[in-house]
C-alpha positions as CSV (number, residue, x, y, z in Angstrom):
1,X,-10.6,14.6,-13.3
2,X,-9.7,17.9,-11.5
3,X,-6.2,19.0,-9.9
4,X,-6.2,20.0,-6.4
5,X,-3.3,21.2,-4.3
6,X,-1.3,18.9,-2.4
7,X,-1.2,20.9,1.3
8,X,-5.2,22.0,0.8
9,X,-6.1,18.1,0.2
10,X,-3.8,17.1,3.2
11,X,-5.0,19.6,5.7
12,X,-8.5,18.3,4.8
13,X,-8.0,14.7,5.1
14,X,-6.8,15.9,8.3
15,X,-9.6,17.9,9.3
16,X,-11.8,15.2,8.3
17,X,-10.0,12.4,10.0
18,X,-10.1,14.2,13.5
19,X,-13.8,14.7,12.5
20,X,-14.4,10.9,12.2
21,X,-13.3,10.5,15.7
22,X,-9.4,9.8,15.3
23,X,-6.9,11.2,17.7
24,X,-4.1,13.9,16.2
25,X,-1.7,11.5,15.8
26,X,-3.4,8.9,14.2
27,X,-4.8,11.3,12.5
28,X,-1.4,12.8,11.1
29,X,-0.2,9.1,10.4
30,X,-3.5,8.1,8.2
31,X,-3.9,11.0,6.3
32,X,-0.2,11.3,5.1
33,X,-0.2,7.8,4.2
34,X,-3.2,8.3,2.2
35,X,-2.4,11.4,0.6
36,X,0.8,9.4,-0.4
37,X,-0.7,6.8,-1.9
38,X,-2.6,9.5,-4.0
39,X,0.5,10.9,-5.3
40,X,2.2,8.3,-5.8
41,X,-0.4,5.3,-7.6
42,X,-2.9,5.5,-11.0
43,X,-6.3,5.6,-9.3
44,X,-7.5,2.4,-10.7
45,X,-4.8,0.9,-8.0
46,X,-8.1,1.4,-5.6
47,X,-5.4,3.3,-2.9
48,X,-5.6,6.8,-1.5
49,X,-8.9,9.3,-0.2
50,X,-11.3,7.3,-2.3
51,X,-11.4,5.5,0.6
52,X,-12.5,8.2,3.2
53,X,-16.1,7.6,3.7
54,X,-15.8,3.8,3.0
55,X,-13.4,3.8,6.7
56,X,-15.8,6.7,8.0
57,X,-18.4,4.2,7.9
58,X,-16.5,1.2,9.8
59,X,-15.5,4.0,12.3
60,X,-19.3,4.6,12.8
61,X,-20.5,1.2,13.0
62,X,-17.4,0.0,14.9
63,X,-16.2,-2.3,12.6
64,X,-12.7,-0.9,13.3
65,X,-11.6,1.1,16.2
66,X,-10.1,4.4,15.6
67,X,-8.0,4.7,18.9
68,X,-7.2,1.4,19.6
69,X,-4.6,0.3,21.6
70,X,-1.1,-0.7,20.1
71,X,0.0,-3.6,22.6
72,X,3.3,-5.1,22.4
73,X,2.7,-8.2,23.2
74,X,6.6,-9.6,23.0
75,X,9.9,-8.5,22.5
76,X,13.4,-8.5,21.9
77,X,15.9,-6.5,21.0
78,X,15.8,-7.4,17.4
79,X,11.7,-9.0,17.3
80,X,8.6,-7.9,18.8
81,X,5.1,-9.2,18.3
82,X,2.4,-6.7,18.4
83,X,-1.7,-6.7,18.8
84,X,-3.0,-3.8,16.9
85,X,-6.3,-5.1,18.7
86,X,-8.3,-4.3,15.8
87,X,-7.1,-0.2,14.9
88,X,-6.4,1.2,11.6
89,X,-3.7,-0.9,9.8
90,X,-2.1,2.0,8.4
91,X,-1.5,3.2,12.3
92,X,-0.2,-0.1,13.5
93,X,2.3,-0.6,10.2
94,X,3.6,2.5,10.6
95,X,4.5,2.5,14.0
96,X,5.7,-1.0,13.7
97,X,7.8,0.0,10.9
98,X,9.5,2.8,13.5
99,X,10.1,0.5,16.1
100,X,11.5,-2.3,13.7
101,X,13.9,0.8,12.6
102,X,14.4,1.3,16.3
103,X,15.9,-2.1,16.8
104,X,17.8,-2.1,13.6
105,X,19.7,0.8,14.5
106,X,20.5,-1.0,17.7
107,X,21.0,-4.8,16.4
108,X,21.4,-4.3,12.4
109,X,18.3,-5.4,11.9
110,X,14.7,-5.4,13.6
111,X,11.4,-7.5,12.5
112,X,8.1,-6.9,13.7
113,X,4.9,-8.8,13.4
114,X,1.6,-7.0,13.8
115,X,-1.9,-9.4,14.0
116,X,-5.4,-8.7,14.7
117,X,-4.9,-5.4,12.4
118,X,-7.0,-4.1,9.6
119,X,-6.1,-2.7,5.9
120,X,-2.8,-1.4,5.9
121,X,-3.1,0.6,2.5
122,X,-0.1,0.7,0.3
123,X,3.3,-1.4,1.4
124,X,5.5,1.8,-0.2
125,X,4.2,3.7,2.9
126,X,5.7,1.5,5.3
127,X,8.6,0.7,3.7
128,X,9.6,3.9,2.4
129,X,10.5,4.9,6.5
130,X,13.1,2.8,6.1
131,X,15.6,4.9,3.8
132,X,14.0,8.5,5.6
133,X,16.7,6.4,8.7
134,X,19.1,5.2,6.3
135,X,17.5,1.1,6.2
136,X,16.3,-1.0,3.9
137,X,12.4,-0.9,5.0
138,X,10.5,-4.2,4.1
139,X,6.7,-4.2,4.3
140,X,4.2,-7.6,4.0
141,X,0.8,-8.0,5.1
142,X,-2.0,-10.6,4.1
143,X,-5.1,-9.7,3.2
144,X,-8.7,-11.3,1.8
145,X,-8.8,-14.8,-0.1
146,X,-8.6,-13.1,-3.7
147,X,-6.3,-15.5,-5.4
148,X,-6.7,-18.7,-6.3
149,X,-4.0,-21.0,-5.3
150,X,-1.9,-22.7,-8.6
151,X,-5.1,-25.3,-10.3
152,X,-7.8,-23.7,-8.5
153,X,-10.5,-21.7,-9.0
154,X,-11.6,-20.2,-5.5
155,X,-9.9,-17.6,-3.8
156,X,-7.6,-19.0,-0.6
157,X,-5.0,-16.4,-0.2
158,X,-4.9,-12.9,-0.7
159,X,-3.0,-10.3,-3.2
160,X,-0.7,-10.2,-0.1
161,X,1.5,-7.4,-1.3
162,X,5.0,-6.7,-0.5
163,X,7.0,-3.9,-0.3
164,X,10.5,-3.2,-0.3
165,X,12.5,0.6,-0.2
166,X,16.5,1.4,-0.6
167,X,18.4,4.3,-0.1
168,X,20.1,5.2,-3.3
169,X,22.2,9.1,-4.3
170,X,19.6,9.5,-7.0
171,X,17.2,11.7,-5.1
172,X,14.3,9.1,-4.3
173,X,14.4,5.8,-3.5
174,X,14.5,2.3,-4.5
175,X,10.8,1.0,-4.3
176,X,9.3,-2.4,-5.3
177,X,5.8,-2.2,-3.8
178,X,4.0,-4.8,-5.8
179,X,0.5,-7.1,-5.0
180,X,1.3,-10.7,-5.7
181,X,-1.3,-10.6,-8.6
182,X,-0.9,-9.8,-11.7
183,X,-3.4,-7.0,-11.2
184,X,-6.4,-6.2,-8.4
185,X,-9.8,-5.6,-8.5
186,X,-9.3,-1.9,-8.5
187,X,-7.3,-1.9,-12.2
188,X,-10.6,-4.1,-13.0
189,X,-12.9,-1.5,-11.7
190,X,-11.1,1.1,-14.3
191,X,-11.0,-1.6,-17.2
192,X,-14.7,-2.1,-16.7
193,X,-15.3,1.8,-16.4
194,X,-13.4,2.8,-19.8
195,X,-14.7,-0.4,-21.9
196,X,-11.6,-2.2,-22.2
197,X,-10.6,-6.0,-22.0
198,X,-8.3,-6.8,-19.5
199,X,-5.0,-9.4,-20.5
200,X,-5.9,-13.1,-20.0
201,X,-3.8,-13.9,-16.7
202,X,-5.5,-11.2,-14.3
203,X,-8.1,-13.8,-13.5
204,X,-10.6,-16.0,-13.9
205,X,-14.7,-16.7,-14.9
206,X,-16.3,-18.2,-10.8
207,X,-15.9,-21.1,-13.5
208,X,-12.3,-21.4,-13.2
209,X,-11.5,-20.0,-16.9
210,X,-9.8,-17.1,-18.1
211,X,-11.8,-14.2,-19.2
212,X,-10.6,-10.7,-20.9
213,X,-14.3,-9.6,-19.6
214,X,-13.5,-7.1,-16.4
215,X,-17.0,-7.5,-15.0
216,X,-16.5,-11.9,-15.3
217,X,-13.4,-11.4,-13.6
218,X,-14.4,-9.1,-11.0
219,X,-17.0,-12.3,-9.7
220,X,-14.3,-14.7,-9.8
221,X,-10.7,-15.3,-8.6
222,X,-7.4,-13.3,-9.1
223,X,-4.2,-14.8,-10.4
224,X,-0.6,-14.7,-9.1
225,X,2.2,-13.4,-11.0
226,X,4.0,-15.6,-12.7
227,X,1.6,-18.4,-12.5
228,X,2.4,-20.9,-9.6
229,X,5.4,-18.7,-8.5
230,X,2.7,-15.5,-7.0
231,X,0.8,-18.5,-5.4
232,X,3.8,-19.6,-3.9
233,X,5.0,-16.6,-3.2
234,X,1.6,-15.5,-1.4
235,X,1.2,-18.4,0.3
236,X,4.4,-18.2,1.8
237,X,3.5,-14.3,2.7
238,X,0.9,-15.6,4.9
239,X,3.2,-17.7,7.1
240,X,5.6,-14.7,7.6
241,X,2.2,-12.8,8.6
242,X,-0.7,-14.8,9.8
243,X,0.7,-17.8,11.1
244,X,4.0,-17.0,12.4
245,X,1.7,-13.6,14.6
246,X,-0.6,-15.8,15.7
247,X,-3.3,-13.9,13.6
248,X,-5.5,-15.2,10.5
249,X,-4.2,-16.4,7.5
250,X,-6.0,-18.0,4.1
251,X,-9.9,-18.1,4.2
252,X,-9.4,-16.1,7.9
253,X,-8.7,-12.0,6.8
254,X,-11.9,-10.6,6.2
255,X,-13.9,-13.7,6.7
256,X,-15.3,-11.5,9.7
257,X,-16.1,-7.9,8.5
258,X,-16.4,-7.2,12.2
259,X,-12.3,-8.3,12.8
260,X,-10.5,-8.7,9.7
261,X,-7.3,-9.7,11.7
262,X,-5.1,-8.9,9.1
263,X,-1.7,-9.5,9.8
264,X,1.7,-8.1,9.0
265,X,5.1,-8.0,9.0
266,X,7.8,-5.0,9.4
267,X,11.6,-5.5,8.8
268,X,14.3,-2.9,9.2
269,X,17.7,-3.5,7.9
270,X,20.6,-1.1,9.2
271,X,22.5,-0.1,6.2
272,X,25.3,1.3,8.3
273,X,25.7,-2.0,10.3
274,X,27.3,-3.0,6.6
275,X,29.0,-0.1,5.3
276,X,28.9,3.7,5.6
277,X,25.9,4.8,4.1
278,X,27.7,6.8,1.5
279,X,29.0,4.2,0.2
280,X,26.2,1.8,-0.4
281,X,24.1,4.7,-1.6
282,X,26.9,4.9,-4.3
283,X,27.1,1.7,-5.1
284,X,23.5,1.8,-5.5
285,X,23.6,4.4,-8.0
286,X,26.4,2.4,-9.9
287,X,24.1,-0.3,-9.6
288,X,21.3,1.9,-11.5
289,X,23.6,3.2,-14.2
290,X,24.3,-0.1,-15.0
291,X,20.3,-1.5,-15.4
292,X,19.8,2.3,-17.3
293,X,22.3,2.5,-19.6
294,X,22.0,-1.3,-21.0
295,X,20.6,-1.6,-24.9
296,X,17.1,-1.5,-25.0
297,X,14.0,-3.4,-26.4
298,X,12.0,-2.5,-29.6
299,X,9.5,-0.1,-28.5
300,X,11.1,1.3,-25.3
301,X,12.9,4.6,-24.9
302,X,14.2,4.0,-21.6
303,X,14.7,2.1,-19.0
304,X,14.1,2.7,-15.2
305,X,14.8,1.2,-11.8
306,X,11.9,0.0,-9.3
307,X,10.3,3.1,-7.8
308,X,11.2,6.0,-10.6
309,X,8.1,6.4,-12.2
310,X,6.7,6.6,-8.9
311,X,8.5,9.2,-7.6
312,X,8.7,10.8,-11.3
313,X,4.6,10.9,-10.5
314,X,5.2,12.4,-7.0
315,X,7.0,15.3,-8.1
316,X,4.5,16.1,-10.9
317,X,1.2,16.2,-8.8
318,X,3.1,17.8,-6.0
319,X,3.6,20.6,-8.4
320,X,0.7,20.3,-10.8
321,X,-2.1,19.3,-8.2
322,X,-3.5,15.8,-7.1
323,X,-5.4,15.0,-9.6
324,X,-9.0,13.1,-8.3
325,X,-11.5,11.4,-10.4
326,X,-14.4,14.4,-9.9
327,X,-16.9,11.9,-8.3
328,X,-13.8,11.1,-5.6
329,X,-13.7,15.3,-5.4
330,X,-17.5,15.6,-4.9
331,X,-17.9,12.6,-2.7
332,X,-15.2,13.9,-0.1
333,X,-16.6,17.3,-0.2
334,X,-19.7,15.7,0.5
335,X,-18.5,14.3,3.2
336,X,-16.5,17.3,5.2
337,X,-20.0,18.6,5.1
338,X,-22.0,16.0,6.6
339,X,-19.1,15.8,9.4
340,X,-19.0,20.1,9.6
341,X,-15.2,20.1,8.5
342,X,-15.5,23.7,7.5
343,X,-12.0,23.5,5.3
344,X,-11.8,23.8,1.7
345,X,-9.9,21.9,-0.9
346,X,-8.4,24.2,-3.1
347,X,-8.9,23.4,-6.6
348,X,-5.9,24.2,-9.4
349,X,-8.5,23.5,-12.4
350,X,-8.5,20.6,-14.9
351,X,-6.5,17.9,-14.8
352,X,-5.0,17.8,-18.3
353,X,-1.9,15.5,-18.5
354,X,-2.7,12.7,-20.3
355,X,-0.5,10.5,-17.7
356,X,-1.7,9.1,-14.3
């Protein structure tokens, strides 16, 4: 892997977007949030630039539309329903998220449902605009029939992910931004790559049994966290997406690779509406003592609250250099080439931390 700076690989993915066809802004909105996911995920999490010339290629072909409208189709001062009419998902998340914000700041709380989207990368992106305003951001979306539902052995819903941000004192966030699997194909995709098993409950043979083989499972379907409780919890992911937006849910995302109508769903909760913002930040904090400073398990030296590591991750390749897998480097540099982006990504050398 090689290190690269933060603000080279950002002004690229930039440069390259608005290359691709996409206006400024969505350009500004899609690059950060992929850059983000960079920093802030192991690669084998599948999120991030890696994914450049795979939506580059749906651009072309017009599998998704770059500038697509952003229609609101319904609204109130605390809901809206909105057609992304096929766009990039990470473009009509975001902006959903800022309008839910929008109304929260008006009602308490605001909820917006997005259908006929695409992808919308990583949840954390979306939900992590909620404490920037000083809300608790939620972020839900479906997504393609990867996980079988509790007894099966067929994919019906999807890894559906949620994700969920606070405002805490402690100089990042709360963030739970989990898939409803136990893992995804991505983590497989690395497994496969180093030569390792995988655990027993990250999926199953197209038989319907459990494998540790990566490459069985990566032909077969994903299982839910906790057993029936991920099922359950996906499948009820889907109504709060899919079928409460009027959009697809189940076998429906993806069944189309020409409209994936993906569907999602934005909430923003007004902390203030409850209690100065001080406050609950402290409390929060209290709230975190009390989870860090409780006796710990054989084999662990410490304990943290949903989202540290992540932001522990943030700050280290902010000031150490992204590191990217060097056929992710190439590939992208590729890439600027074949679309004349005449910007460099500036390379800080080897990446030699042992952690990802």
């Amino acid at each position: 892997m090689t290190a690269v700076t933060r603000e080279s690989l950002e002004a690229f993915v930039f440069d390259l977007l608005r290359a691709m066809g996409l206006p400024d802004e969505e350009a500004q909105i899609f690059g950060d949030a992929l850059v983000f996911s960079e920093l802030r995920f192991h690669p084998g999490h599948g999120q991030g630039v890696k994914k450049l010339r795979r939506y580059g290629s749906r651009f072309a072909e017009g599998l998704v539309d770059p500038a697509a409208p952003w229609e609101i189709v319904k609204e109130s001062p605390a809901l809206a329903l909105v057609d992304a009419h096929n766009g990039i998902g990470t473009v009509a998340a975001t902006r959903a998220m800022r309008l839910a914000i929008e109304k929260a700041k008006v009602c308490g709380i605001g909820q917006v449902v997005v259908r006929d989207s695409t992808h919308f990368g990583s949840s954390a992106v979306h939900a992590c605009l909620g404490p920037e305003a000083g809300c608790i951001g939620i972020a839900l979306t479906n997504a393609g029939p990867e996980m079988a539902p509790w007894g099966g052995r067929e994919g019906v819903v999807g890894t559906n992910p949620w994700g969920i941000a606070v405002p805490t004192g402690l100089g990042f966030p709360a963030v739970l931004d989990i898939a409803l699997t136990t893992a995804g194909k991505g983590m497989m995709t690395w497994h496969a790559k180093e030569g390792r098993a995988i655990p027993l409950d990250w999926a199953l043979t197209p038989e319907g049994e459990e494998t540790d083989d990566p490459n069985a499972a990566m032909a077969g379907a994903l299982l839910g966290i906790g057993q029936y409780k991920g099922y359950g919890l996906a499948f009820m992911t889907d109504v709060l997406t899919g079928v409460l937006g009027g959009g697809g849910y189940g076998l429906k995302p993806y069944a189309d690779q020409a409209r994936w109508d993906v569907s999602h769903t934005l909430i923003a909760i007004d902390v203030e509406w409850f209690m100065p913002l001080d406050d609950f930040r402290r409390r929060m904090d209290d709230f975190a003592r009390m989870c860090k400073s409780s006796a710990l398990r054989p084999g662990f030296t410490e304990i943290l609250i949903p989202g540290e590591q992540e932001a522990r991750r943030v700050a280290r390749k902010s000031e150490a250099g992204v590191p990217l897998e060097n056929i992710v480097l190439d590939d992208l540099l590729a890439l600027g080439a074949e679309l004349g982006v005449g910007r460099e990504i500036e390379v800080v050398g080897p990446w030699e931390d042992a952690t990802l």
